[in-house]
C-alpha positions in Angstrom: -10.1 -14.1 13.9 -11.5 -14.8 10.1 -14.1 -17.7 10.6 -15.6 -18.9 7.2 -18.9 -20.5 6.9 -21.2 -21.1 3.6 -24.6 -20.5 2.7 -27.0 -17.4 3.5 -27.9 -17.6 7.4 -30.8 -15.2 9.0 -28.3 -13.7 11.3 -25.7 -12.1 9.4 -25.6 -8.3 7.6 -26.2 -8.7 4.0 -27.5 -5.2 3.6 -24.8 -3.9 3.6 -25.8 -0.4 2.2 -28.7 -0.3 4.9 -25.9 -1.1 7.5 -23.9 1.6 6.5 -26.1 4.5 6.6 -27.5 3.2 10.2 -24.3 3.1 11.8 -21.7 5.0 10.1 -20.6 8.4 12.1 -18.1 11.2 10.2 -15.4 10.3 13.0 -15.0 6.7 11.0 -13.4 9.3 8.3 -10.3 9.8 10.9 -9.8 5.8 11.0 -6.6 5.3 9.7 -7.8 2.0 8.1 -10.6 3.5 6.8 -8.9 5.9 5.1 -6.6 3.0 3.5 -9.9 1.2 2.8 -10.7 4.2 1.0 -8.0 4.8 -0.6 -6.8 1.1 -1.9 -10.4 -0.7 -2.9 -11.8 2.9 -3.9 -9.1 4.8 -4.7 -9.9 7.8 -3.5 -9.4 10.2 -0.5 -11.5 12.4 2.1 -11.4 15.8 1.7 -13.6 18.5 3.3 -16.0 18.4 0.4 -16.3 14.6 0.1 -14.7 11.8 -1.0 -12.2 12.6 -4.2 -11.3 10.2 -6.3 -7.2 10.0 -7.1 -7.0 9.8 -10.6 -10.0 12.5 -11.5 -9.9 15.1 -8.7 -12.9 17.0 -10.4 -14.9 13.3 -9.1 -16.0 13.8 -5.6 -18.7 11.8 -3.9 -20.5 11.2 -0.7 -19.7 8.6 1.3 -22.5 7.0 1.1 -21.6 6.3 -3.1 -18.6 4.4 -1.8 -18.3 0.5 -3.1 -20.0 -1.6 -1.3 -16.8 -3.7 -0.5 -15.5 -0.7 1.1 -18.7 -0.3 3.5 -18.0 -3.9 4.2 -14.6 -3.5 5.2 -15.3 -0.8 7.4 -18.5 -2.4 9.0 -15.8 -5.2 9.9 -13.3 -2.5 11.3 -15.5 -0.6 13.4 -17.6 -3.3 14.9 -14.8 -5.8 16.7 -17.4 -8.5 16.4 -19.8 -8.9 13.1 -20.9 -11.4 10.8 -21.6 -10.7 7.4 -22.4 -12.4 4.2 -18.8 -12.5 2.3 -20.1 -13.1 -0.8 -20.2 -8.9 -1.2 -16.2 -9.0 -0.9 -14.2 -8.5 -4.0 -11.4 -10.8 -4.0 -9.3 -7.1 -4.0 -10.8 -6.5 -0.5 -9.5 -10.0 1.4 -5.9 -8.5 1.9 -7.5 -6.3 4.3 -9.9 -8.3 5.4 -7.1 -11.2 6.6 -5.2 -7.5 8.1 -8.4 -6.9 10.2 -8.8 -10.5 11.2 -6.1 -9.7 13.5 -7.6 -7.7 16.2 -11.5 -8.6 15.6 -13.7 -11.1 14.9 -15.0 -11.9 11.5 -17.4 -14.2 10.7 -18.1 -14.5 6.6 -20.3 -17.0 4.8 -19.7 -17.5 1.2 -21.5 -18.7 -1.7 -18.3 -18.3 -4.4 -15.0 -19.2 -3.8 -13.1 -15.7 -2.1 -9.4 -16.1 -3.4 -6.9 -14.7 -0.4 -2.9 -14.4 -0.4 -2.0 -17.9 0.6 1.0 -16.7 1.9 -1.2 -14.4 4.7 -4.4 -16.7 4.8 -5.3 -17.5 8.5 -9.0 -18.4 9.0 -11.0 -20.8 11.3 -13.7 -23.6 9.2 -17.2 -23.1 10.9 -17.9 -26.6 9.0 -14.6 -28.4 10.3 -15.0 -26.3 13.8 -11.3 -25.8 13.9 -8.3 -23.8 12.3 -7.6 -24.6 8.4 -4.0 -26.1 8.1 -3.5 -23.8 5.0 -4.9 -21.7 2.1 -5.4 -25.4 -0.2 -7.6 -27.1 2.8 -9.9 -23.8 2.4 -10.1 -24.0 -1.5 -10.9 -27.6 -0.9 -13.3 -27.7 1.6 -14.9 -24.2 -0.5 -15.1 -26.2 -3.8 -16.7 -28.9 -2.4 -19.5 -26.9 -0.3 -20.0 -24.2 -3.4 -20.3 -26.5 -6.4 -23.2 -28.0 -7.4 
């Protein structure tokens, strides 16, 4: 489950980059949704020299130069529970972030207004304490907590 709070609590990851080095292991490469994390917010691929991008195959890179979005989204898929500050999520990572939502559980806290598909948007209101009816009750209740 997706829950969505605001602000910048003590106990969430907002290093993200830190994270990432401390935990990551090379068998996260094999993840098949870390390879599609890889390949749709970085767009690039693992080969056995490093991380290629796509379009430029003379561009490879360690993983530790991925986006920092895609660190994110792999924090979230390989730890089942993890709360993290959701401000580091482009608005391109939250398909996959409402895909990972399903099977684990996802607490973000925002300070800017995260735009999701509205047709897929399923998330729980740490403010309200209950389910969001829909995608316009979250922009509503996200406006009013984010702007000044």
């Amino acid at each position: 489950m997706l829950k969505i709070g605001y602000g910048r609590p003590d106990d969430c990851i907002y290093a993200v980059d830190l994270e990432f080095e401390e935990q990551f292991e090379y068998s996260w490469l094999k993840n098949a949704i870390n390879i599609k994390i890889l390949n749709e917010i970085d767009n690039a691929i693992v080969t056995p020299i490093g991380i290629q991008d796509k379009d430029n195959e003379d561009i490879l890179f360690s993983i530790f130069e991925i986006s920092t979005g895609a660190k994110a989204l792999m924090l979230c898929n390989m730890n089942k529970s993890i709360k993290i500050w959701g401000t580091i999520f482009g608005d391109n990572c939250n398909s996959i972030l409402l895909e990972l939502e399903q099977t684990h559980d996802i607490t973000i806290y925002l300070q800017h207004l995260a735009k999701f598909p509205s047709d897929k948007f399923q998330a729980y209101s740490l403010l309200k304490q209950r389910l969001y009816k829909d995608y316009a009750e979250y922009e509503k209740e996200a406006r009013w907590e984010l702007v000044p």
